[in-house]
C-alpha positions as CSV (number, residue, x, y, z in Angstrom):
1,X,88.7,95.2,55.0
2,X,86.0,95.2,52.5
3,X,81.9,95.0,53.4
4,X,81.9,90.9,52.6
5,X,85.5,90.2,54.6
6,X,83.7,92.4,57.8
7,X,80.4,90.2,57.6
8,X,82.2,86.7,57.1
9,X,84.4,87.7,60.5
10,X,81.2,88.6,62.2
11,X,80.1,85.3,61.1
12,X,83.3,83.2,62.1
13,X,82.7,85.1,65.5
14,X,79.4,84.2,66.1
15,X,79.2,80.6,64.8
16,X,82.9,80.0,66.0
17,X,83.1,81.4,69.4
18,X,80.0,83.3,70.7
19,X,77.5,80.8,70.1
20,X,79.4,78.3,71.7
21,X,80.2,80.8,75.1
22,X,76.5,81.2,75.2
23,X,75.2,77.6,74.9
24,X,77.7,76.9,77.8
25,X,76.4,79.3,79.7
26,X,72.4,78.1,78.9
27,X,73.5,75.0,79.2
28,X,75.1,75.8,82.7
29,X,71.7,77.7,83.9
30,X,69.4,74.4,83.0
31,X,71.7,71.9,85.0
32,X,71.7,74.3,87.6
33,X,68.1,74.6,87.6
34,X,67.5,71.1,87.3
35,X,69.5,70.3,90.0
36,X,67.5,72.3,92.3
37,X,64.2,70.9,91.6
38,X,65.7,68.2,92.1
39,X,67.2,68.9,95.3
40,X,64.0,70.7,96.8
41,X,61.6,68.3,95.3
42,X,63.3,65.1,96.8
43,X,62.3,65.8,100.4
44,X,65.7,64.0,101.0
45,X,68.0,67.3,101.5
46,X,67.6,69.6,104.6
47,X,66.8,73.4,103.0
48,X,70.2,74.3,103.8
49,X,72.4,71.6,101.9
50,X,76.1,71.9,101.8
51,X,76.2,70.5,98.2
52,X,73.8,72.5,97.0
53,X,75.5,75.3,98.6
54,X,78.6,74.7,96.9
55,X,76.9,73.9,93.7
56,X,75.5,77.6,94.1
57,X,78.6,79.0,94.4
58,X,80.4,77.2,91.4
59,X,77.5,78.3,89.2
60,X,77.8,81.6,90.1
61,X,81.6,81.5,89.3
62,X,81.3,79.9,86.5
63,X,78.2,82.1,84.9
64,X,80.0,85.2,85.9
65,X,83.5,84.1,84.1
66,X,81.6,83.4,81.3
67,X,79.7,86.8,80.8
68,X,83.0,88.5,81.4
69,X,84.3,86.8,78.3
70,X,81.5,88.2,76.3
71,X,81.9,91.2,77.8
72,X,85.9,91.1,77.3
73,X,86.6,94.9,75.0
74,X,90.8,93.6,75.0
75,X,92.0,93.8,71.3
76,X,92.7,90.3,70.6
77,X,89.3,88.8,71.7
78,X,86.2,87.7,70.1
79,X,83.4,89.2,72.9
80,X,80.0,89.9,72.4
81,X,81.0,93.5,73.1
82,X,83.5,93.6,70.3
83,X,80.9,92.2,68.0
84,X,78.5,94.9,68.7
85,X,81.3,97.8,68.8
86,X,82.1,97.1,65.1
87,X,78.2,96.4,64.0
88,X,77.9,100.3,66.0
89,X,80.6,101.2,63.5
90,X,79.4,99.5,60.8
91,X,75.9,100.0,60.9
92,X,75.5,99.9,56.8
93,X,75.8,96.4,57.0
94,X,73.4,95.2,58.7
95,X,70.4,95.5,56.3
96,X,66.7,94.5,56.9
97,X,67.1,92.3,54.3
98,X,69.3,90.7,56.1
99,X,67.8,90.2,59.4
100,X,64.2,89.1,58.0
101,X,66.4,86.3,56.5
102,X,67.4,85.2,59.6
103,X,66.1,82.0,61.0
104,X,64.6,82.9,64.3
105,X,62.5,79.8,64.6
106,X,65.7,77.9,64.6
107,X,67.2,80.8,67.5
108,X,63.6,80.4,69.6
109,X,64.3,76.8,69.0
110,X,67.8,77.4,70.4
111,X,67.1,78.6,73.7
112,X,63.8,76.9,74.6
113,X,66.0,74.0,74.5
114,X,67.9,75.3,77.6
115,X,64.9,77.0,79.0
116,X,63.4,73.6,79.2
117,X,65.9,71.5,80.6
């Protein structure tokens, strides 16, 4: 594959699947944390709910399911991992030119989105 087919898969990776796996799982994180302010902040709910409790635990299933996808190396899947592996192989792609085009404002904008709730 030439250098301008490698970059437009790395791009159909990240805008098609990997940026979507990780909003779900920022997304999961900030209801999570929401919930439990709201929870400990109602005075309503003994310390040691049941709902919360379970809420805990599906969280946790769910976050860890979700970084196992991005961390997936099989040879069929867009992962986080695969991404990286072929940018490690690839490294003459990635120029600073590049990467000082970016838009990080918009990427900070991203996440303190799901920072904030």
């Amino acid at each position: 594959m030439n250098k301008s087919g490698i970059i437009n898969k790395w791009k159909r990776w990240v805008e098609n699947d990997l940026r979507a796996e990780i909003e779900y799982l920022l997304e999961l994180k900030a209801i999570y944390t929401t919930l439990g302010k709201n929870f400990k902040n109602s005075g309503k709910f003994p310390e040691k709910n049941i709902l919360y409790r379970y809420l805990g635990m599906v969280h946790s299933a769910a976050i860890s399911t979700g970084i196992y996808r991005l961390i997936d190396v099989g040879p069929d899947v867009v992962s986080l991992v695969s991404l990286l592996n072929e940018v490690k192989n690839n490294p003459q792609l990635i120029s600073r030119r590049t990467y000082t085009h970016l838009n990080l404002n918009n990427m900070n904008n991203f996440v303190r989105k799901y920072e904030e709730g």
